[in-house]
N, C-alpha and C positions, 0 to 999 in steps of 0.2 A: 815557528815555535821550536825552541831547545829546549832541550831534555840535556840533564847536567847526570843521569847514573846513566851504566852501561848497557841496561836492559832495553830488547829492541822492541820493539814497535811491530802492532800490526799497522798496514798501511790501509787508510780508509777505503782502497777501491776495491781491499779485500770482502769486504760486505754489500757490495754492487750486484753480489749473481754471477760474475764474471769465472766461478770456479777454481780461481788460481787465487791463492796464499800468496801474496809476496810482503816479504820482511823488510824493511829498511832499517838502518842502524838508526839512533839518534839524534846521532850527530847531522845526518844527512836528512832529517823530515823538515820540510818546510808547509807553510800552514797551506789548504788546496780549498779551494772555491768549491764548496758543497751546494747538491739544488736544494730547493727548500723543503722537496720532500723528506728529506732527511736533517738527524738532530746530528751533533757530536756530541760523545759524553767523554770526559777526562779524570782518569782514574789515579789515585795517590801514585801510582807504578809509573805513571807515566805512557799508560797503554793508551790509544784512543782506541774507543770501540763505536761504531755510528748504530743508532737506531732507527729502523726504516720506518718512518710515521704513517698507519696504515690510515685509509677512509674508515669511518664508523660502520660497522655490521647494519646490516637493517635488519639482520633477527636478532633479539635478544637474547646471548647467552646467558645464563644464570653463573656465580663465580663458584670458584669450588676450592675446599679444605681438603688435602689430603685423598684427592679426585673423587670427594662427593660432592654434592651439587647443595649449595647453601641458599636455604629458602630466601626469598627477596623480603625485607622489613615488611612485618602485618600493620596498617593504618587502624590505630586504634578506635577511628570511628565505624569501620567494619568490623571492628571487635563486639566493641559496644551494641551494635545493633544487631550481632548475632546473638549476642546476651539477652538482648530484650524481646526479640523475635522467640527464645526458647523459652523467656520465663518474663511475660508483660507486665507481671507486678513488683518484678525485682528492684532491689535498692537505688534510688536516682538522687542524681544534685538537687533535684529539682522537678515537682513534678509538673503536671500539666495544669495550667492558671488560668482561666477565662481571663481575656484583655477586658471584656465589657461583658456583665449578663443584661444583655436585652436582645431580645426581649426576656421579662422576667421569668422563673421560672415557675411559680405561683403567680395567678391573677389574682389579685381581689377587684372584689370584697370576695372571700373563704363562703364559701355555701352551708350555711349549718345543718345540712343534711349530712354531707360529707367528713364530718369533723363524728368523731367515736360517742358513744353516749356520756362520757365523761368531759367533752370536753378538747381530746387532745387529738394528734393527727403526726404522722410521720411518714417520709419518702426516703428512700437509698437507693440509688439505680448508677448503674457505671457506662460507661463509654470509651471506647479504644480511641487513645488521640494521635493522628498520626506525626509524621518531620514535620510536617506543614502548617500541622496548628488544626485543623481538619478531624469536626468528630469522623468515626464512622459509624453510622447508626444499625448497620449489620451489625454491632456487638453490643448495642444497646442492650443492659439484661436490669430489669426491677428487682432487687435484693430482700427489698420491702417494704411495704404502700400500706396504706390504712384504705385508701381509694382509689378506684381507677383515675379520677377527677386529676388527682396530683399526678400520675402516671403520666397522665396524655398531656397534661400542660407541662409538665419537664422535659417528654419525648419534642415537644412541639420547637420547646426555645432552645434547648442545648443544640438542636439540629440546625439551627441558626448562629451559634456562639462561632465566634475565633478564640483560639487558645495559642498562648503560649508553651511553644513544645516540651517536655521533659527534657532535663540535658544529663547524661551519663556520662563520664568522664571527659566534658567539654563538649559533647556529639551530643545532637538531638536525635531522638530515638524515641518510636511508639511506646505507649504506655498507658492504662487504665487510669481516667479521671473519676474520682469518686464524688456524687454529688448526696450531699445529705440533708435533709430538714426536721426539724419537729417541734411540735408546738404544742407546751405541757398542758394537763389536764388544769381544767377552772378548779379556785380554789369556793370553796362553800362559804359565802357568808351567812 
């Protein structure tokens, strides 16, 4: 390798450990058989400087600005899921779907005991659905029931459903499925 300006060289054994600096002119470098642990890098000057290519740390150091330590990228589906963790009914893409309700969540035939003197009948009860699709029936809460009747038959079948998870910014995350019914009052002929 020639170097055509007058500026000298360090000599690559200078970066060995060896302690000693020695300079050669340019005219005099000729190219030297490096081991593979190390790179050469060649600078517009005409300087070589060799990089000694370390093994990988096996602790991970964190990188740093200005010798503060810069936190590692947040995965946003840990984001997401501390979101839904601190507040379960917060806004989703998507909430949670039953794949299939069966068993149903009302049986008939409807018991006409159970149905109001008018006629009508209503249920609202919610359930925590987890990643997996998975009621949990620890959050099972009735909102509002006309009858125990519809209570126990919705407690019975949703505790059987698979759901499709809520997805919050592409992350599937826990969240309240809300199940509602009712069934208007008879009109009077």
């Amino acid at each position: 390798m020639r170097h055509h300006d007058s500026t000298p060289a360090i000599h690559p054994s200078a970066a060995r450990g060896t302690g000693a600096t020695r300079v050669r002119s340019p005219a005099r470098l000729r190219p030297l058989a490096l081991p593979a642990s190390r790179r050469a890098v060649t600078l517009l000057a005409g300087v070589i400087i060799l990089a000694t290519a370390c093994a990988p740390s096996t602790t991970a150091t964190p990188a740093t600005v200005n010798a503060r330590p810069i936190a590692p990228p947040v995965d946003s589906c840990v984001t997401a899921r501390e979101d839904a963790a601190a507040d379960p009914r917060l806004d989703v893409e998507r909430v949670p779907t039953p794949l299939a309700m069966e068993p149903p969540p009302i049986r008939r035939p409807v018991p006409r005991n159970v149905l109001r003197r008018d006629g009508s009948a209503v249920i609202r009860v919610e359930v925590m659905v987890d990643t997996l699709g998975k009621p949990d029936m620890t959050t099972f809460t009735v909102l509002e029931s006309s009858n125990v009747w519809f209570t126990n038959g919705a407690k019975a079948a949703i505790a059987k459903w698979t759901f499709q998870p809520a997805l919050r910014n592409g992350c599937k995350v826990p969240r309240f499925y809300l199940f509602s019914a009712t069934s208007p009052a008879r009109t009077r002929r």
